[in-house]
N, C-alpha and C positions, 0 to 999 in steps of 0.2 A: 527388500523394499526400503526399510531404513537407511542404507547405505545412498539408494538413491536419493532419497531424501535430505541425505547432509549435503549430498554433493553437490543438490538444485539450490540448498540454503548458499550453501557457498558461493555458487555461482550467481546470486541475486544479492549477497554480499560483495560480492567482487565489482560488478555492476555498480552497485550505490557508490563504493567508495572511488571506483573513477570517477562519477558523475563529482561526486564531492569535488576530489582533488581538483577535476578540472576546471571548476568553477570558484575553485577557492585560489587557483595558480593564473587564473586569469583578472578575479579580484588585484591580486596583486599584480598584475601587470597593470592595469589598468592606475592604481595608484604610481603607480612609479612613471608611467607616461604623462600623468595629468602634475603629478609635483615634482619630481627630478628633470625630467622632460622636459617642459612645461607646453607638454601636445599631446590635450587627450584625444585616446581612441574611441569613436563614438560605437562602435560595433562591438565593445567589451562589457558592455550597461546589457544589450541585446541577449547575447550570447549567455551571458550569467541568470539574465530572467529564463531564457529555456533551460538551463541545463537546472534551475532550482526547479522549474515547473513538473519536469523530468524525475530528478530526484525526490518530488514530495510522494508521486503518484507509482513510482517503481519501490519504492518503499514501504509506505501504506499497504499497496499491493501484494508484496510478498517478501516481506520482514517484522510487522507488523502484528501482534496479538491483537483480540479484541479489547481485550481487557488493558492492553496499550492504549490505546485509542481514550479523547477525554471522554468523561459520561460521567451520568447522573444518575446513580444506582444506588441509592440508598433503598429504595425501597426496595428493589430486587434483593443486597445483601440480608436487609431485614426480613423478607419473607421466609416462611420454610419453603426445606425443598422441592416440595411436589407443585407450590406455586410459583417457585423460581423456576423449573420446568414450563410451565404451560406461560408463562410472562417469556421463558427465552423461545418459544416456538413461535405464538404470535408475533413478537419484538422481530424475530428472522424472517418467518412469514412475511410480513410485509415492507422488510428491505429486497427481499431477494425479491419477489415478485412484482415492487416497485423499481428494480432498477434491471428485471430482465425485459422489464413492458418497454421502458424509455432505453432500451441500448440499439434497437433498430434507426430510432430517432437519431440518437448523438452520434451511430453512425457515417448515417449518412448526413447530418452535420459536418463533420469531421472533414468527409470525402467533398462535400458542397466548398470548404475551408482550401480548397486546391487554387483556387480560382486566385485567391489572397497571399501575399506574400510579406515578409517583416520588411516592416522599412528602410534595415540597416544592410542585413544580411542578405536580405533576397530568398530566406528560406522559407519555403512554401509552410503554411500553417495549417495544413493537412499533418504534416509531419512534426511540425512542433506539437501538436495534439492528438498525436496519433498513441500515445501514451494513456489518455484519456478511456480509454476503449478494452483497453488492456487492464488498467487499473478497475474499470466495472465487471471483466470476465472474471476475474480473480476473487471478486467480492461476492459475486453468484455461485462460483466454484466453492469459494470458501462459506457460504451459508447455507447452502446445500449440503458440505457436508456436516455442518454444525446440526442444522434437521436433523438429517439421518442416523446422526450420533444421538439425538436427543429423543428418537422415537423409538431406538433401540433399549431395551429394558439394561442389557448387560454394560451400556457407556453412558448412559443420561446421568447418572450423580457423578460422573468424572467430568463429563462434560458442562454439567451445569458450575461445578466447582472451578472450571478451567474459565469458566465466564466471570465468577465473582472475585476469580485472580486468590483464590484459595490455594491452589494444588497446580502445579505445571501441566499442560497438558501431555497427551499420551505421544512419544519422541517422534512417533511416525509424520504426525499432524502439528507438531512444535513449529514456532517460528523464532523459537528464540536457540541458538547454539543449545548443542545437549553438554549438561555440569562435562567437568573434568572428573574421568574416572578417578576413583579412590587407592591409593597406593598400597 
């Protein structure tokens, strides 16, 4: 299971840094047609706002720690453990269950978004946001099993510790590359 593990990190690495490049090689195009040229393209302004919309949300989604993420956790760091426990249960509590009520909604949001098209591109805005959707499954999947870890007696101090950005978490459930082994 770890194995798989690296290989999906990988491949949502691999993922982002297309997204990057391509939005960062289109950047550059875009300057070189509006000042060397001197004929901008107006569909390279377009193209860059989705493929960065893309990359915040494919990122976030599954590259991303929590403890990545900005926050305001003084007081959680400063509590003991057993209330930093029952503060990360509610605190997930009611992300997960606030955002698995509103995913039917954004939805079919999303899919109502067909109808719409980008003014440059012509690319339907079901699919420019269709990322949207995916980036909320990911955040349900991912605090679900932050829960389940935390009502387990044997991973709650790992896992709480995994939250206050104390201790890496456990390799299976890392989002960040596992160290280079030790020679």
């Amino acid at each position: 299971m770890p194995n798989l593990s690296k290989y999906l990190r990988k491949g949502a690495e691999l993922v982002a840094v297309t997204l990057f490049i391509a939005m960062f090689g289109i950047f550059l195009l875009q300057i070189f047609a509006r000042y060397v040229l001197n004929n901008p393209l107006g569909w390279t302004v377009e193209v860059c706002v989705i493929l960065y919309i893309w990359l915040v949300f494919w990122t976030s989604a599954f590259l991303l720690r929590e403890s990545d993420h900005v926050s305001f956790n003084m007081l959680f760091q400063a509590a003991p453990n057993r209330t930093r426990r029952v503060m990360a249960i509610l605190g997930l509590s009611c992300i997960t269950v606030a955002f698995i009520s509103g995913l039917p909604v954004i939805i079919d949001y999303v899919m109502f978004m067909r109808i719409e098209k980008a003014p440059v591109t012509r690319i339907g805005l079901d699919y420019i946001y269709a990322i949207f959707p995916v980036f909320m499954i990911a955040v349900i999947i991912r605090g679900g099993i932050s829960l389940w870890r935390l009502m387990r007696r044997q991973t709650c101090d790992q896992e709480t510790a995994a939250m206050a950005d104390e201790m890496p978490p456990t390799p299976a459930l890392t989002s960040h590359s596992d160290p280079e082994p030790k020679a």
